[in-house]
mmCIF file of the N, C-alpha and C atoms, coordinates in Angstrom:
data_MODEL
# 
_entry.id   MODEL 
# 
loop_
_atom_site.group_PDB 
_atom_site.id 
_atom_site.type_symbol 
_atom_site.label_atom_id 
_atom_site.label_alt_id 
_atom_site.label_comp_id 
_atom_site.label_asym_id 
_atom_site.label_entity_id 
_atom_site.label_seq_id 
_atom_site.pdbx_PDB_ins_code 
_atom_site.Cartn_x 
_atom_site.Cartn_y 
_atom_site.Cartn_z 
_atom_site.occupancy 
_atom_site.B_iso_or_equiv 
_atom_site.pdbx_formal_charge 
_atom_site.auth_seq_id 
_atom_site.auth_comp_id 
_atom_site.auth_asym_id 
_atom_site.auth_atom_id 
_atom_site.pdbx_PDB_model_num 
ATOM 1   N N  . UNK A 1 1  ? 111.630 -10.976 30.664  1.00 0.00 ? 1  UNK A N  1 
ATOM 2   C CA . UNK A 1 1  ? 111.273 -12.326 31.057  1.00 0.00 ? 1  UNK A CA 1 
ATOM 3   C C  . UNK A 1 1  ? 110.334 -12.955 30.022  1.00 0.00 ? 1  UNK A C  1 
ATOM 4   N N  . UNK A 1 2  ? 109.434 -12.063 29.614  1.00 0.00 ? 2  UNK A N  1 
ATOM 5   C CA . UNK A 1 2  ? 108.453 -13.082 28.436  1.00 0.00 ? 2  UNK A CA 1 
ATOM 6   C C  . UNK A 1 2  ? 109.155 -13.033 27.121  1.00 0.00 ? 2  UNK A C  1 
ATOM 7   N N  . UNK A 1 3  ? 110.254 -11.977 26.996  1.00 0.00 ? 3  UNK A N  1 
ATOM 8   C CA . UNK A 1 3  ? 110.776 -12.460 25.990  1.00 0.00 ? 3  UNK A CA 1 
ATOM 9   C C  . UNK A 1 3  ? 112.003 -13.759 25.890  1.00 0.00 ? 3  UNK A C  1 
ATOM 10  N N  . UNK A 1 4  ? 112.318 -14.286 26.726  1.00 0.00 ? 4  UNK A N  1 
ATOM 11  C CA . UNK A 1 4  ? 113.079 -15.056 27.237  1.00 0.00 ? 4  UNK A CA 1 
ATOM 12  C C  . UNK A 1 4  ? 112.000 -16.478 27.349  1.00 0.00 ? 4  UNK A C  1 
ATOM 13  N N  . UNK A 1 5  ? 110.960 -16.194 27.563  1.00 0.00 ? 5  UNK A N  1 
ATOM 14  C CA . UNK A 1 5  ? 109.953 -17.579 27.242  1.00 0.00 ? 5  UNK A CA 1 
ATOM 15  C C  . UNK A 1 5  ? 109.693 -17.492 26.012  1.00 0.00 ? 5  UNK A C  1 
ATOM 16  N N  . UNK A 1 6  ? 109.699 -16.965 25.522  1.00 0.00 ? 6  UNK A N  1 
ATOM 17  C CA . UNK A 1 6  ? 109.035 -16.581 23.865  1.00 0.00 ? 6  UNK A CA 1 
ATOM 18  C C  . UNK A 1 6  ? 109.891 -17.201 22.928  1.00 0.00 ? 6  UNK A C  1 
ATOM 19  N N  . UNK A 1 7  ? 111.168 -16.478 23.023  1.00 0.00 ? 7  UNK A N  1 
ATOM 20  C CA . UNK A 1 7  ? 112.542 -17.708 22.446  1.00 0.00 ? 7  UNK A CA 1 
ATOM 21  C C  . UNK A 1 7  ? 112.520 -19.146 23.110  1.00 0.00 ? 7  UNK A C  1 
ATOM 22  N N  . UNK A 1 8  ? 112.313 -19.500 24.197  1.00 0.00 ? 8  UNK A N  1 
ATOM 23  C CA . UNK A 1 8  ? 112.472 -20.764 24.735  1.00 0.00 ? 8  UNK A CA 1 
ATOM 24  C C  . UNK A 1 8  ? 110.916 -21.414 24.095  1.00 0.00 ? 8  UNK A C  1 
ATOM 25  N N  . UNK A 1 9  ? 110.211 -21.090 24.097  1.00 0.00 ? 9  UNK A N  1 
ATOM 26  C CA . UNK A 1 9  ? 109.265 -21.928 23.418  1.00 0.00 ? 9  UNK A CA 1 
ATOM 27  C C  . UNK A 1 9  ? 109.212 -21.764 21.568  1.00 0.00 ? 9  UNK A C  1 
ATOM 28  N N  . UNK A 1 10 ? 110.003 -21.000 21.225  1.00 0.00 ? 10 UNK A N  1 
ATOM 29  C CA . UNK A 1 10 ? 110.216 -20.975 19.431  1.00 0.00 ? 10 UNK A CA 1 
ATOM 30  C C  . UNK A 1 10 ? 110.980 -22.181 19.275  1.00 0.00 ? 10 UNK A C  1 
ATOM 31  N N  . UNK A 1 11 ? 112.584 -22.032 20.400  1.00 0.00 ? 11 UNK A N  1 
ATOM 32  C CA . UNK A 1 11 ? 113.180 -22.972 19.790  1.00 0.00 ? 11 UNK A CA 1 
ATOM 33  C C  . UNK A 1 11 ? 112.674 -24.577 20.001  1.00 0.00 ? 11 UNK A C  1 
ATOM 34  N N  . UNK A 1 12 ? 112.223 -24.855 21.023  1.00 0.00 ? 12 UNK A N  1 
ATOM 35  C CA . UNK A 1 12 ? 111.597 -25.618 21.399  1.00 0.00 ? 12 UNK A CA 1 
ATOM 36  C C  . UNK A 1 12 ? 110.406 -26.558 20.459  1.00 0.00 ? 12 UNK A C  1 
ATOM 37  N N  . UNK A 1 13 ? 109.961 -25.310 19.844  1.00 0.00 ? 13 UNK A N  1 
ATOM 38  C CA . UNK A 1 13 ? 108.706 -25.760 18.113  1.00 0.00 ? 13 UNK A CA 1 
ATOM 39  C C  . UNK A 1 13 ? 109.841 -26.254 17.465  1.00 0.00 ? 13 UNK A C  1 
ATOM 40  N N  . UNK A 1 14 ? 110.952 -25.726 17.237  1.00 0.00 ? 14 UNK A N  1 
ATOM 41  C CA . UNK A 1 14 ? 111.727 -25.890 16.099  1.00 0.00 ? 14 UNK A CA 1 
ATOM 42  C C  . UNK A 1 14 ? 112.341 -27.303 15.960  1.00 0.00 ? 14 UNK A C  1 
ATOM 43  N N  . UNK A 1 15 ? 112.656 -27.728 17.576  1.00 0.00 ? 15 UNK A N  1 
ATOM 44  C CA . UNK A 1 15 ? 113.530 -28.963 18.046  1.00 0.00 ? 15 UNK A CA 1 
ATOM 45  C C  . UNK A 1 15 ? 112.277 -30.127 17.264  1.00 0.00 ? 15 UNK A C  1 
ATOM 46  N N  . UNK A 1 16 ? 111.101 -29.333 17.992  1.00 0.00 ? 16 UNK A N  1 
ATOM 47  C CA . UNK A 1 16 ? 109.843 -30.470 18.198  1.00 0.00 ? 16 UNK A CA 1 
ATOM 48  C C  . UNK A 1 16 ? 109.911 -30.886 16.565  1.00 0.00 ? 16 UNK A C  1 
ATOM 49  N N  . UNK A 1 17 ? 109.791 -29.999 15.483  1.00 0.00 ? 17 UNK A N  1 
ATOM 50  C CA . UNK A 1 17 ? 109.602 -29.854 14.114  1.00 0.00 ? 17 UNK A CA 1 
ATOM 51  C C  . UNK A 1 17 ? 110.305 -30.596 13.317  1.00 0.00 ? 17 UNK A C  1 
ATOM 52  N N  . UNK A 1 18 ? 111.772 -30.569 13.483  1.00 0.00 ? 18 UNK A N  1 
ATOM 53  C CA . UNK A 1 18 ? 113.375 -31.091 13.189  1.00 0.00 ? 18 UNK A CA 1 
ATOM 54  C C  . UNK A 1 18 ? 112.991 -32.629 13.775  1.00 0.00 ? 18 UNK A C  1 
ATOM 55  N N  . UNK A 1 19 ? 112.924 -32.951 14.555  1.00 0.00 ? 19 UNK A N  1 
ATOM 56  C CA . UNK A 1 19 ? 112.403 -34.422 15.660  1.00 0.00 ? 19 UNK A CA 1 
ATOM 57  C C  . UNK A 1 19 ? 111.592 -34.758 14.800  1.00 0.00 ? 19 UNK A C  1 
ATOM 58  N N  . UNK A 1 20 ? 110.688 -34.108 14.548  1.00 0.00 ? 20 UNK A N  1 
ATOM 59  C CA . UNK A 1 20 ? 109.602 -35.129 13.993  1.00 0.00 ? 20 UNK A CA 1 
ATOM 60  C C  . UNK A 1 20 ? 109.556 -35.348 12.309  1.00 0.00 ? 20 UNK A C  1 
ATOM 61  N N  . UNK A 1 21 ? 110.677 -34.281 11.450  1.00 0.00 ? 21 UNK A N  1 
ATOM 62  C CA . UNK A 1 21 ? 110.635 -34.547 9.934   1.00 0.00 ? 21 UNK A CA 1 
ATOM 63  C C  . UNK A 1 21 ? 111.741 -35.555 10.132  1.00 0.00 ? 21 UNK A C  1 
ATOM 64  N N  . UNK A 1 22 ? 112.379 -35.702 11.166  1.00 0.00 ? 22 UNK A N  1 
ATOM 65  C CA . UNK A 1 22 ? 114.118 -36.666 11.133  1.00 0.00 ? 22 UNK A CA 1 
ATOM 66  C C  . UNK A 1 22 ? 113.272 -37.836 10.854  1.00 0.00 ? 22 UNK A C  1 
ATOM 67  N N  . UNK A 1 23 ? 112.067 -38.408 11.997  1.00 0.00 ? 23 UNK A N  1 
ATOM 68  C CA . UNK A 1 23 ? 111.309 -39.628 11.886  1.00 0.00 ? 23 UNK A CA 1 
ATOM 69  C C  . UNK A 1 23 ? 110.402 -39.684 10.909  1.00 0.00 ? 23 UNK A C  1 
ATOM 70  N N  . UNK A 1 24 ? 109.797 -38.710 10.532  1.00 0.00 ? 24 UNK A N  1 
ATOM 71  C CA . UNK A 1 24 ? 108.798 -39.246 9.296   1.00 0.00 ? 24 UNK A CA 1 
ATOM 72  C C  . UNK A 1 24 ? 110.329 -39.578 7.857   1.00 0.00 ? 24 UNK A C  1 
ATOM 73  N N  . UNK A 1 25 ? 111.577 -39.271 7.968   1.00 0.00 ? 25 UNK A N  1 
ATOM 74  C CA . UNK A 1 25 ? 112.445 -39.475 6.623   1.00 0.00 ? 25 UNK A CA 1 
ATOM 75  C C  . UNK A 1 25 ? 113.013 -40.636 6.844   1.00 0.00 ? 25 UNK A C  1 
ATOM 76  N N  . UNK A 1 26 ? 112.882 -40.890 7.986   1.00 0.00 ? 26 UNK A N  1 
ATOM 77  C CA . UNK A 1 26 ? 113.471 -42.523 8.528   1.00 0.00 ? 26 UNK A CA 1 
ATOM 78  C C  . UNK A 1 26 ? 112.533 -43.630 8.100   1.00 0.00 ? 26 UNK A C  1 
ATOM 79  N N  . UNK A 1 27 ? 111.143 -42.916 8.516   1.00 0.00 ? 27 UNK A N  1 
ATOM 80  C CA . UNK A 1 27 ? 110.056 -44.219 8.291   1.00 0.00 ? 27 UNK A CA 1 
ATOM 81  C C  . UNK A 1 27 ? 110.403 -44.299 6.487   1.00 0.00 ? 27 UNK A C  1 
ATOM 82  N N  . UNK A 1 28 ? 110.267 -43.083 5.843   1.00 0.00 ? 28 UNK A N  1 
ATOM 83  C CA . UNK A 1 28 ? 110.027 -43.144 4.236   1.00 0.00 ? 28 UNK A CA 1 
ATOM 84  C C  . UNK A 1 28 ? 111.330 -44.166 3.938   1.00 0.00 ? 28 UNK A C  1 
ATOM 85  N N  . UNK A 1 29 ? 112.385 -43.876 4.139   1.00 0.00 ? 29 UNK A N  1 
ATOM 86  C CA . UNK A 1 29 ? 113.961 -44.710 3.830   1.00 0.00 ? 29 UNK A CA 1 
ATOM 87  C C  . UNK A 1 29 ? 113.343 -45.856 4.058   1.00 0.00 ? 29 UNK A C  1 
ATOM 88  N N  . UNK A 1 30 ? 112.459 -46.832 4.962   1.00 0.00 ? 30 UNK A N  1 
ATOM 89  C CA . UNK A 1 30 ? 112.758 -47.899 5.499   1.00 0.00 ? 30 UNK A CA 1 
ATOM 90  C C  . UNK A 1 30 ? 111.672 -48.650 4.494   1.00 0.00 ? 30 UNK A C  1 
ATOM 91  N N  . UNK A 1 31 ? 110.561 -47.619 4.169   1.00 0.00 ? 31 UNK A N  1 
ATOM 92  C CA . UNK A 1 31 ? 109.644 -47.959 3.443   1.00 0.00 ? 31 UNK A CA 1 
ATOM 93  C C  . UNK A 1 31 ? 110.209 -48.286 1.521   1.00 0.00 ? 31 UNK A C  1 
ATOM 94  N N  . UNK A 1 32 ? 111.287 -47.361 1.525   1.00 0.00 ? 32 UNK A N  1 
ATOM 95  C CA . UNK A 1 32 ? 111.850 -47.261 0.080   1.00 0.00 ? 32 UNK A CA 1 
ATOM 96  C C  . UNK A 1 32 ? 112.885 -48.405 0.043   1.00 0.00 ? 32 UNK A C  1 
ATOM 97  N N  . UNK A 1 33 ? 113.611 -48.975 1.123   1.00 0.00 ? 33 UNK A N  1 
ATOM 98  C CA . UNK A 1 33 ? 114.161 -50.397 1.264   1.00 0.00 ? 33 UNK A CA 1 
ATOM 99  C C  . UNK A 1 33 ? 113.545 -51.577 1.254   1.00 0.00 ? 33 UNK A C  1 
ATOM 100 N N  . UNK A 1 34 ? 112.514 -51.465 1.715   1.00 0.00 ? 34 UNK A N  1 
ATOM 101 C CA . UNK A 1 34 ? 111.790 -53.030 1.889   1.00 0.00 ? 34 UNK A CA 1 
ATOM 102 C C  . UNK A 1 34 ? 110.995 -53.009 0.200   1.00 0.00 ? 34 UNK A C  1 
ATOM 103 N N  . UNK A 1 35 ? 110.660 -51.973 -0.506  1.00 0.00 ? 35 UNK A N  1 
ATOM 104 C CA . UNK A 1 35 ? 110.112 -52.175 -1.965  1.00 0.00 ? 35 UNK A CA 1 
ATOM 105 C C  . UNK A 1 35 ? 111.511 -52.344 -2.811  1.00 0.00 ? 35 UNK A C  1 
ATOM 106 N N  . UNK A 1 36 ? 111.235 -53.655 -3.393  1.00 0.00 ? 36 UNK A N  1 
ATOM 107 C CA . UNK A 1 36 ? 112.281 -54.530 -4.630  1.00 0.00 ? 36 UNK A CA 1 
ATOM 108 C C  . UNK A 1 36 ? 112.128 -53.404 -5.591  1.00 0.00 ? 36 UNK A C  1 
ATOM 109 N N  . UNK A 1 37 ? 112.846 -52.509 -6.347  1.00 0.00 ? 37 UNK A N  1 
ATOM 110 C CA . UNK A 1 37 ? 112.830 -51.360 -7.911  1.00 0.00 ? 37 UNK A CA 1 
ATOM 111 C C  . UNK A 1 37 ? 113.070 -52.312 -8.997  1.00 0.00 ? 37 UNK A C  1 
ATOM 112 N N  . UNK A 1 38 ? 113.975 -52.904 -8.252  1.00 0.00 ? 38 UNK A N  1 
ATOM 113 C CA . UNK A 1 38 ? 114.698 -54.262 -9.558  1.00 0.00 ? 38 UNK A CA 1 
ATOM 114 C C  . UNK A 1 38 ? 113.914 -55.711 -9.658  1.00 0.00 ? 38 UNK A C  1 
ATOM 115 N N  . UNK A 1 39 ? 112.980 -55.853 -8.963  1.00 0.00 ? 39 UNK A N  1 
ATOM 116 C CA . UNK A 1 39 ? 112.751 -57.717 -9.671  1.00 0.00 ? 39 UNK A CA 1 
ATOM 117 C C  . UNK A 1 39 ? 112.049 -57.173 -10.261 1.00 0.00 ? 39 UNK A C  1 
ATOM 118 N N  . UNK A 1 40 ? 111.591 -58.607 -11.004 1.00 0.00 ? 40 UNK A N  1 
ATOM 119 C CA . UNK A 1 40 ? 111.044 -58.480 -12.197 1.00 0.00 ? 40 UNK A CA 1 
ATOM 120 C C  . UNK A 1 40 ? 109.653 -58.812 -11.849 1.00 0.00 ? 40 UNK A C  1 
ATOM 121 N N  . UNK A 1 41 ? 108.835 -58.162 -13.174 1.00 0.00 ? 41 UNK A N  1 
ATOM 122 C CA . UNK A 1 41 ? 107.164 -57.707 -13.527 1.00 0.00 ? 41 UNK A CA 1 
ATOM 123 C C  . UNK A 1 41 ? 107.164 -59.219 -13.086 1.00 0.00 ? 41 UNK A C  1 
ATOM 124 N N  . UNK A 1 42 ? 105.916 -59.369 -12.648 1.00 0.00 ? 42 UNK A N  1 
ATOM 125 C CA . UNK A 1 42 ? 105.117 -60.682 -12.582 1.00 0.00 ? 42 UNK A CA 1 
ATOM 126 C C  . UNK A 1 42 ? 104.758 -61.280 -13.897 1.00 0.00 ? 42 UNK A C  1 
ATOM 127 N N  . UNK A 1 43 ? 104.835 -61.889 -14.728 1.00 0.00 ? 43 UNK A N  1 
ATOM 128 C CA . UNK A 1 43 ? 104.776 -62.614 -15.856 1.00 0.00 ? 43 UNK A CA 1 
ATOM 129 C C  . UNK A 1 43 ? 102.986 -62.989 -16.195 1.00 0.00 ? 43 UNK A C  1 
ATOM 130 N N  . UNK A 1 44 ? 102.867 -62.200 -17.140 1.00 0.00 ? 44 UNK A N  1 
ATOM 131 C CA . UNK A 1 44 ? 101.354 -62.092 -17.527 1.00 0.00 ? 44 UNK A CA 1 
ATOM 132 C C  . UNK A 1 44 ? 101.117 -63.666 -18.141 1.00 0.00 ? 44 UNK A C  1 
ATOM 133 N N  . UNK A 1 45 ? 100.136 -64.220 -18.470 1.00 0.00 ? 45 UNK A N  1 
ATOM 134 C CA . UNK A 1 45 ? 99.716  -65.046 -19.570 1.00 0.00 ? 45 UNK A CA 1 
ATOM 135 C C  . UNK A 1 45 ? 99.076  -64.120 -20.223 1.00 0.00 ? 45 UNK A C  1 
ATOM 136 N N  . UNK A 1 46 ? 99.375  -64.932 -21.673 1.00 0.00 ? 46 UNK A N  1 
ATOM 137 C CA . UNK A 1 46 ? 98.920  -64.301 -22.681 1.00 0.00 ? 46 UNK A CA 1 
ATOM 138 C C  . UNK A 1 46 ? 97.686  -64.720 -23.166 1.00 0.00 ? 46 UNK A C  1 
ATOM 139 N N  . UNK A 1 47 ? 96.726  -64.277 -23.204 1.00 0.00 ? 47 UNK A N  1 
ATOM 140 C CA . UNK A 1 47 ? 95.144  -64.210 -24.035 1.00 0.00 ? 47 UNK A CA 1 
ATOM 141 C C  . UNK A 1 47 ? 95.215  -64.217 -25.343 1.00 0.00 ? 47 UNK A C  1 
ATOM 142 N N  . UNK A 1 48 ? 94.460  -65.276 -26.244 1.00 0.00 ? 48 UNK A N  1 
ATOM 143 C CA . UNK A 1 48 ? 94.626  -65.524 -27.111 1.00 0.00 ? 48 UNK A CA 1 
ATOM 144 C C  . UNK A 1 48 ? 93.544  -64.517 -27.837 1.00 0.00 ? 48 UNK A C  1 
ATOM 145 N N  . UNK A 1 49 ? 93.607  -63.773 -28.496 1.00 0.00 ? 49 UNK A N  1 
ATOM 146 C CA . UNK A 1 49 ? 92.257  -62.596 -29.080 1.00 0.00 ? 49 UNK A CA 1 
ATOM 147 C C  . UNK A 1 49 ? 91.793  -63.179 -29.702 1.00 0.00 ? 49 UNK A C  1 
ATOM 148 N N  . UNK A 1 50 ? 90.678  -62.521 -29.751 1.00 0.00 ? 50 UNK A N  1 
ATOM 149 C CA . UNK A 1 50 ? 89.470  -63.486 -30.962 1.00 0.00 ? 50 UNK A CA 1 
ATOM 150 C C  . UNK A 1 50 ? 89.800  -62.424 -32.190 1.00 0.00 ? 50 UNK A C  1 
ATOM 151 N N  . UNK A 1 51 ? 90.044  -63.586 -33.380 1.00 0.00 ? 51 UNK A N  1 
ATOM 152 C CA . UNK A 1 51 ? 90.060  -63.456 -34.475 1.00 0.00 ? 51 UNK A CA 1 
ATOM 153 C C  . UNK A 1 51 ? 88.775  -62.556 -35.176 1.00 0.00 ? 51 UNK A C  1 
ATOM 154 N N  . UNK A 1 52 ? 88.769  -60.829 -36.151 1.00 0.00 ? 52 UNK A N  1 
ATOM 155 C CA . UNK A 1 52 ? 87.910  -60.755 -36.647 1.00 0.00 ? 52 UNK A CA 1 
ATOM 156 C C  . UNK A 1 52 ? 87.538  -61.606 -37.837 1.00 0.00 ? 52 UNK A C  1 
ATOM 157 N N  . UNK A 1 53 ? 86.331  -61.634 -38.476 1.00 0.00 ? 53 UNK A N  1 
ATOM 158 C CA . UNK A 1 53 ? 86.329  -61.917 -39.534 1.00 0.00 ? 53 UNK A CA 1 
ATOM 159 C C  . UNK A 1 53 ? 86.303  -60.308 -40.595 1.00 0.00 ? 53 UNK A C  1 
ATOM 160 N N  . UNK A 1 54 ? 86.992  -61.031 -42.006 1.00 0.00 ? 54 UNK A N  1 
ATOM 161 C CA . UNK A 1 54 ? 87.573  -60.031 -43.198 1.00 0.00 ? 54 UNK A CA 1 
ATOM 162 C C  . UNK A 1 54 ? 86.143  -59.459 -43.238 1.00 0.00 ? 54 UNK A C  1 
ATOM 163 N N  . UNK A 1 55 ? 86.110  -57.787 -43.899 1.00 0.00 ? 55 UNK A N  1 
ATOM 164 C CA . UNK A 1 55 ? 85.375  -57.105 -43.879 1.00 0.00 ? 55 UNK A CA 1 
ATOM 165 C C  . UNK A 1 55 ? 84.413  -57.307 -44.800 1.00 0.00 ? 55 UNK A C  1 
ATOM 166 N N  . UNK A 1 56 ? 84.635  -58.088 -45.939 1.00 0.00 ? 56 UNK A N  1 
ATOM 167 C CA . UNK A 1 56 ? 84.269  -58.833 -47.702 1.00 0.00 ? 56 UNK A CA 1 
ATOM 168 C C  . UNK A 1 56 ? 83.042  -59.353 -46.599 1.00 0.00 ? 56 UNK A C  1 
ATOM 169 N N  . UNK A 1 57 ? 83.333  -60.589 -45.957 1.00 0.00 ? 57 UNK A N  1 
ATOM 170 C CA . UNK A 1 57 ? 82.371  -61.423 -46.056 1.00 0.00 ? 57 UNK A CA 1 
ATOM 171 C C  . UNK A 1 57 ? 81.678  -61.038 -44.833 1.00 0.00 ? 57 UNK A C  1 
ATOM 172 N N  . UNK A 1 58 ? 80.259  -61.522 -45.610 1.00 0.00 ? 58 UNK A N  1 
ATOM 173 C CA . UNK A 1 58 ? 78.649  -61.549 -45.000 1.00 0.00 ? 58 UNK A CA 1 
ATOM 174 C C  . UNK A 1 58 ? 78.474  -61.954 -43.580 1.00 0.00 ? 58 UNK A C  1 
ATOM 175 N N  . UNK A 1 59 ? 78.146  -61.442 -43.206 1.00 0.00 ? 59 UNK A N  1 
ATOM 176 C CA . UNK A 1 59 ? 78.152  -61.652 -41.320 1.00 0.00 ? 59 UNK A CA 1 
ATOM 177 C C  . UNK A 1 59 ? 76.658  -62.285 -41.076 1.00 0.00 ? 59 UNK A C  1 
ATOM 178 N N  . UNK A 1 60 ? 77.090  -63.758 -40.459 1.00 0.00 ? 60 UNK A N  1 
ATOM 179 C CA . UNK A 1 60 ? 75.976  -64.398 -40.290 1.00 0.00 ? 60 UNK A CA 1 
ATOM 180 C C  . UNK A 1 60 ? 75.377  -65.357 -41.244 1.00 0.00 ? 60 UNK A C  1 
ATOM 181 N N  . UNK A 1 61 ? 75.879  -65.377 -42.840 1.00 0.00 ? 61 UNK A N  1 
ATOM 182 C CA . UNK A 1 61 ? 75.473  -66.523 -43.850 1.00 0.00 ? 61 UNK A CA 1 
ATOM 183 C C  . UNK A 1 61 ? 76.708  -67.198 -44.310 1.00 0.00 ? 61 UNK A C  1 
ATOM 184 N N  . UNK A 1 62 ? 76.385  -68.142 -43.570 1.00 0.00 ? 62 UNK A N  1 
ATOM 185 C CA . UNK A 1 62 ? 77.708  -69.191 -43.863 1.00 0.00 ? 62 UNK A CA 1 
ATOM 186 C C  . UNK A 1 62 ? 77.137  -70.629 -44.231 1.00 0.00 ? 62 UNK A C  1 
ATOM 187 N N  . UNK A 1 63 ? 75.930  -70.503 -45.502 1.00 0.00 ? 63 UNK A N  1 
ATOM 188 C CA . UNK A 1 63 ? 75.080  -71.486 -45.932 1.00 0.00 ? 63 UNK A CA 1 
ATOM 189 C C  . UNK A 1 63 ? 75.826  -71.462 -47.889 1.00 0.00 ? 63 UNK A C  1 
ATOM 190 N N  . UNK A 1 64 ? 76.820  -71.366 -48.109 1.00 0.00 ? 64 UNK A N  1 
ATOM 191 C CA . UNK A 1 64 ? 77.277  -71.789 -49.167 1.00 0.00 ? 64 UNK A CA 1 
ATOM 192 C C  . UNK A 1 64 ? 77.107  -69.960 -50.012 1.00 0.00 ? 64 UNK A C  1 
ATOM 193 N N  . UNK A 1 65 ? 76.237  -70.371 -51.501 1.00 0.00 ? 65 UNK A N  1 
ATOM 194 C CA . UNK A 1 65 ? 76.555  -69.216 -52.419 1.00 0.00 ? 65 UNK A CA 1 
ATOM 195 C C  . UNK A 1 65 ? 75.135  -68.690 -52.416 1.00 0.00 ? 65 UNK A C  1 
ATOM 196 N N  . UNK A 1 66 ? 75.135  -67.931 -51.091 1.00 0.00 ? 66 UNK A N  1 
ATOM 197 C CA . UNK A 1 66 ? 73.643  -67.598 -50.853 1.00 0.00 ? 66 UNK A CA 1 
ATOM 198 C C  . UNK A 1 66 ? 73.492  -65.958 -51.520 1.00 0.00 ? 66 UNK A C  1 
ATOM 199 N N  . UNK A 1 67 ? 72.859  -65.668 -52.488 1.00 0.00 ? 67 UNK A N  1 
ATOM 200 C CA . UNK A 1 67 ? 72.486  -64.281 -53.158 1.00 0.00 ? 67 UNK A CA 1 
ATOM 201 C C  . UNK A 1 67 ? 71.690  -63.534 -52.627 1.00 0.00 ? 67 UNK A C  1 
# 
């Protein structure tokens, strides 16, 4: 007799187990349908960078032919 409950409550985990990965693969599917793979990136603007200045010239004297 307790082995006869013993199987009836294994298979019973097993049903419970099977039941509940069926619904967590249903929720994931429904979740992997409603996300677009294919449209397209959102369209950045572009930032214009600041220009360095050339490595030659003097940083900070911009008063003509200063020695």
């Amino acid at each position: 007799m307790d082995a006869l409950v013993t199987v009836a409550v294994v298979i019973a985990m097993i049903a419970l187990g099977v039941l509940l990965i069926h619904r967590l693969n249903a929720q994931h599917d429904q979740r992997i349908a409603a996300f677009r793979y294919g449209a397209a990136l959102p369209v950045r603007r572009s930032r214009r960078r600041k220009r360095r200045r050339p490595a030659d010239s003097a940083a900070g004297h911009h008063d003509g032919n200063r020695e």
